[in-house]
C-alpha positions in Angstrom: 34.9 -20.3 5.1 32.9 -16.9 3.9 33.2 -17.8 0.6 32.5 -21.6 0.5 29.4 -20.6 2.0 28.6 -18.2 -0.2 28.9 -20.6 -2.6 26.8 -23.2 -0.8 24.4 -20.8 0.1 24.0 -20.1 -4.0 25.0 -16.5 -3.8 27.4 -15.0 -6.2 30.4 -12.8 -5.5 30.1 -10.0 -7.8 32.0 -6.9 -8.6 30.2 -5.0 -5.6 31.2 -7.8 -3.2 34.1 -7.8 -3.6 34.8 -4.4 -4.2 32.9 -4.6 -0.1 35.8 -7.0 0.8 38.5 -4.4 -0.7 37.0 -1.6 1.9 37.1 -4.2 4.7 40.8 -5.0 3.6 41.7 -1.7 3.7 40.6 -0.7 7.2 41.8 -3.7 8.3 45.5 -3.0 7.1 44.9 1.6 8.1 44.0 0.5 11.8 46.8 -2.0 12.2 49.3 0.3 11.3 47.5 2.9 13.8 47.0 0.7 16.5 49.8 -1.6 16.2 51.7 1.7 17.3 49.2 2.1 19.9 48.4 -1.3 21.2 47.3 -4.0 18.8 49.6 -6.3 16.9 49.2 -8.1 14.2 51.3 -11.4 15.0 50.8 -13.2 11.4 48.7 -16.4 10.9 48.2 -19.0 13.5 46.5 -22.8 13.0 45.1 -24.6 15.2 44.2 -28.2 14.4 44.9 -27.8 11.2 43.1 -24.8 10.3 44.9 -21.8 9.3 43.6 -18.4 10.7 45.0 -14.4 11.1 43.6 -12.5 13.3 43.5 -8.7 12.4 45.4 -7.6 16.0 46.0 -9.2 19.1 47.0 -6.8 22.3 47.6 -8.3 26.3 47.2 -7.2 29.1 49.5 -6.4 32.3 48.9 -10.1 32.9 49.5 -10.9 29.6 46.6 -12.1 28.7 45.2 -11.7 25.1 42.5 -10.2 23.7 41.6 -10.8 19.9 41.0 -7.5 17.9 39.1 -7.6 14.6 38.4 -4.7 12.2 35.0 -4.4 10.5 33.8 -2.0 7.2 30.3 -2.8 6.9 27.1 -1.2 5.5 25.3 -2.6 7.9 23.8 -1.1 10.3 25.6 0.3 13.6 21.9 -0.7 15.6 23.3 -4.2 15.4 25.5 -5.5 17.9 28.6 -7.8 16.4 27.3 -10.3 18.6 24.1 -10.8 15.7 26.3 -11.5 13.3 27.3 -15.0 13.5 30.3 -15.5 10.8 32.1 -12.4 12.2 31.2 -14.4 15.9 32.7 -17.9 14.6 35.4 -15.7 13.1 36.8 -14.2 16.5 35.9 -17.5 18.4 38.5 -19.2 16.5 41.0 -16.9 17.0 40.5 -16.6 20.8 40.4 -20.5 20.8 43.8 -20.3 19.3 45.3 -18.0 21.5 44.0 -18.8 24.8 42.1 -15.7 24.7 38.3 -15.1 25.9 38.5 -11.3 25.0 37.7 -10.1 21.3 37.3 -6.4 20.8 35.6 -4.8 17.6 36.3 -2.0 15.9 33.8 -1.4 13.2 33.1 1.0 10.6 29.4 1.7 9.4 30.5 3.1 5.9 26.9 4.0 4.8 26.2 6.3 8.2 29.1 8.6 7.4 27.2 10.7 5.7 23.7 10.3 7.4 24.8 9.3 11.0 28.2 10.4 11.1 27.7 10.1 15.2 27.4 6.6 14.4 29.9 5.4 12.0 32.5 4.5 14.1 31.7 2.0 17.2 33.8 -0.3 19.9 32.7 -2.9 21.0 34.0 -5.5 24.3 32.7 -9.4 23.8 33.6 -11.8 26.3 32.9 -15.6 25.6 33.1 -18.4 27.8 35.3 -21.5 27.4 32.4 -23.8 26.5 31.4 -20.7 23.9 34.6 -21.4 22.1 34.6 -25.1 22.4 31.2 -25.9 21.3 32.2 -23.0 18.4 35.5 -24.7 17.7 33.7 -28.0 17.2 31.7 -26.4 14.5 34.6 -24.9 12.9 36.4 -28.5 12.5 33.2 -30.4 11.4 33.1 -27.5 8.6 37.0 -27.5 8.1 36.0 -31.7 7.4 33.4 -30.7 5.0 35.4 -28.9 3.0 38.8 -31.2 3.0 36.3 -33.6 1.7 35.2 -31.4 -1.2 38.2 -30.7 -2.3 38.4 -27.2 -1.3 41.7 -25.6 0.7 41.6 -24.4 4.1 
């Protein structure tokens, strides 16, 4: 979905985006070997209606309940809640739509404050969303999931 709209949007991918998309890759795959020891697994793709997803870790509870885990390298700023970004938000509200989950922890890392903010390069953060939340997100994610089958493009 990122890249379609990208696309729409008129930006182009160059060799520092994607190069951005490598660093988020690679913490993605250093933390899921840490913390699939740890806690957090990483359990493959899922779908749901027809839309193919793969969620960076997944952990449960004593109750076994699910929580979504998603891994972020970003140079944006670690002022800004996850919860302002709303891709990353559509992103995790899938998942937790898929797995019955209303839980999704972040684990970000602010690449440009390790040298200025180093305090700051590293946060955790705990969203909770509401069944509505992830319906009313879900339903967004199908209408754009329809959008794109139409054009052509693969999901």
């Amino acid at each position: 979905m990122d890249k379609e709209l990208d696309r729409t949007a008129g930006n182009v991918i160059d060799e520092a985006t994607m190069m951005q998309f490598e660093k988020g890759y690679l913490w993605e795959v250093v933390l899921s070997m840490a913390l699939g020891v740890k806690s957090a697994k990483r359990i493959g793709e899922i779908e749901l209606d027809g839309v193919s997803m793969s969620p960076d870790g997944v952990s449960y509870d004593k109750h076994g309940e699910p929580t979504v885990e998603e891994y972020k390298c970003t140079a944006l700023a670690s002022s800004k809640s996850p919860a302002d970004n709303w891709r990353w938000i559509m992103q995790v509200k899938g998942y937790c739509k898929a797995l019955g989950a209303n839980k999704c922890i972040f684990r970000i890392l602010h690449h440009m404050e390790i040298m200025w903010n180093p305090g700051a390069c590293y946060g955790v953060w705990e969203l909770v969303f509401t069944q509505a939340e992830l319906d009313e997100n879900w339903e967004g994610v199908l209408n754009h999931a329809k959008t794109m089958k139409e054009g052509g493009d693969r999901l």
